[in-house]
N, C-alpha and C positions, 0 to 999 in steps of 0.2 A: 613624639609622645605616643604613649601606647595608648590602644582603644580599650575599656572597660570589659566589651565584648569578647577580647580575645582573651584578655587575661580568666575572663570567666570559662571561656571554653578550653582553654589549659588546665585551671586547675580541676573540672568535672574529668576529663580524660585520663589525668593519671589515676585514680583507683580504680577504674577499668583496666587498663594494661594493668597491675597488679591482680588483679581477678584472673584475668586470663591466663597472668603467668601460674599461679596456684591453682585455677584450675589445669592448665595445663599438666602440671607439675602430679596431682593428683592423677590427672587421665594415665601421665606413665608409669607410676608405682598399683597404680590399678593391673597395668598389663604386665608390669613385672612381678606382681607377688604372689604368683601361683609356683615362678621357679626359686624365691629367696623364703615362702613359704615351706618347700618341700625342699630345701636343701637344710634348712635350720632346721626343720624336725628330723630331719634322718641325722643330723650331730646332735640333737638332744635325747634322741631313742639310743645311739651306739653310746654314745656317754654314760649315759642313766646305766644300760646294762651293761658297761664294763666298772662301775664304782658298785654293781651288785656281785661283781664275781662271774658275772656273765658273755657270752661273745655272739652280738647278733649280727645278722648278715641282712640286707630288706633290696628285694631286685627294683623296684620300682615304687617310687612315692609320688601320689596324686595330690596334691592340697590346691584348694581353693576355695577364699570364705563364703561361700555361696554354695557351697556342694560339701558330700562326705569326701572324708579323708579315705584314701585308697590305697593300700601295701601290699605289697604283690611281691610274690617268693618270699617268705619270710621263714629267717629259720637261726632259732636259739639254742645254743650249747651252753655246759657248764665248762669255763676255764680249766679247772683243773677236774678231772674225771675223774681222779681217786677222792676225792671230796664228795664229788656230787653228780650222778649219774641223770640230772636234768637236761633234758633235750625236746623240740617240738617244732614243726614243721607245717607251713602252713603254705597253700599257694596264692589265698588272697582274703585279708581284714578290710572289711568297712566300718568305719565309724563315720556317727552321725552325732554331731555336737549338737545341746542344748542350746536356746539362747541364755547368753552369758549373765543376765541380769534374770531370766528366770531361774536359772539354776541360783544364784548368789543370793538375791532378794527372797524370792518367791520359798525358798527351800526344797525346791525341783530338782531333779538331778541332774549332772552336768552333761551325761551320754543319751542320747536319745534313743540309738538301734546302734547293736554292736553286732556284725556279722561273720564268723569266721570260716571261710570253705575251706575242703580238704585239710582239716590238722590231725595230724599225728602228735603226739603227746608222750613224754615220761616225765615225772615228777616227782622227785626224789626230796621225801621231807625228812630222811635222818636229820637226827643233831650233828650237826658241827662238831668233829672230831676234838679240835682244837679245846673245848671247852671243856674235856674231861681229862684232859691231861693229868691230874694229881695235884697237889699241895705243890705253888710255887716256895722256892726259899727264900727268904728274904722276907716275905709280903705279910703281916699279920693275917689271920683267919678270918676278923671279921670284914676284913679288905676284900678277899677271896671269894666272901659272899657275895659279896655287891657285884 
C-alpha cells in the first residue's frame, strides 16, 4: 500500500519539472533569436523591396530585442534602370525601436533614433512610364480613369 506522503510528493514535483522544462525551452529561444531574428528580417527587407520594383543587397543584419537593429552595407537599386534611375548606398542604419505598446497605445512613434552613415542617394520620382501609355482599346474612358 502506498504512503500518502509519497503520493503528495509526486504530485508537487511534476509541475516543477514542467517549469523547468519551459523555462528551459525559453532560456534557448532566448539565445537563438538574435540569428532567426536577423535572418527573418533580411527575408522581409529583400521581399518588401523586390514586390517594390526594387533589388536590395544588406551585408550584415544585427537584431536583438534588447538592442537596435544594425544593417551594415546596404545598398538599393532600381530593377529595371530604364524606368527608374533609383539607387542609395549606405554603409551602416541603426534603428532604434519604440516600445511596442507606446507606440500602439500611447500614439508615440514606433522608431525612436533612426541613424544612417555614409549614404549616398538618387531618387528618381518620375511618373511611371507605364501610366501614360494612351487610350487602351477595349476599356470604356471612364474605366481609364480610375
Amino acid at each position: 500500500m502506498k504512503s500518502p506522503v509519497k503520493e503528495t510528493f509526486r504530485a508537487r514535483r511534476i509541475p516543477w519539472r514542467s517549469a523547468l522544462v519551459v523555462a528551459g525551452c525559453i532560456f534557448l529561444l532566448w539565445l537563438a533569436h538574435p540569428l532567426l531574428l536577423s535572418h527573418g528580417l533580411r527575408m522581409a527587407l529583400v521581399r518588401g523591396a523586390s514586390e517594390s520594383g526594387l533589388q536590395l543587397e544588406i551585408g550584415n543584419v544585427q537584431a536583438h530585442l534588447a538592442r537596435p537593429i544594425v544593417l551594415e552595407e546596404v545598398k538599393l537599386r532600381a530593377v529595371n534602370a530604364e524606368e527608374s534611375r533609383t539607387a542609395a548606398d549606405a554603409k551602416r542604419i541603426e534603428i532604434s525601436l519604440n516600445w511596442p505598446w507606446r507606440a500602439l497605445i500611447g500614439g508615440g512613434r514606433f522608431f525612436r533614433a533612426l541613424i544612417v552613415e555614409n549614404v549616398r542617394a538618387v531618387v528618381d520620382l518620375r511618373a511611371d512610364r507605364t501610366r501614360h501609355r494612351g487610350p487602351t482599346p477595349g476599356v470604356p474612358e471612364a474605366e481609364q480613369r480610375v
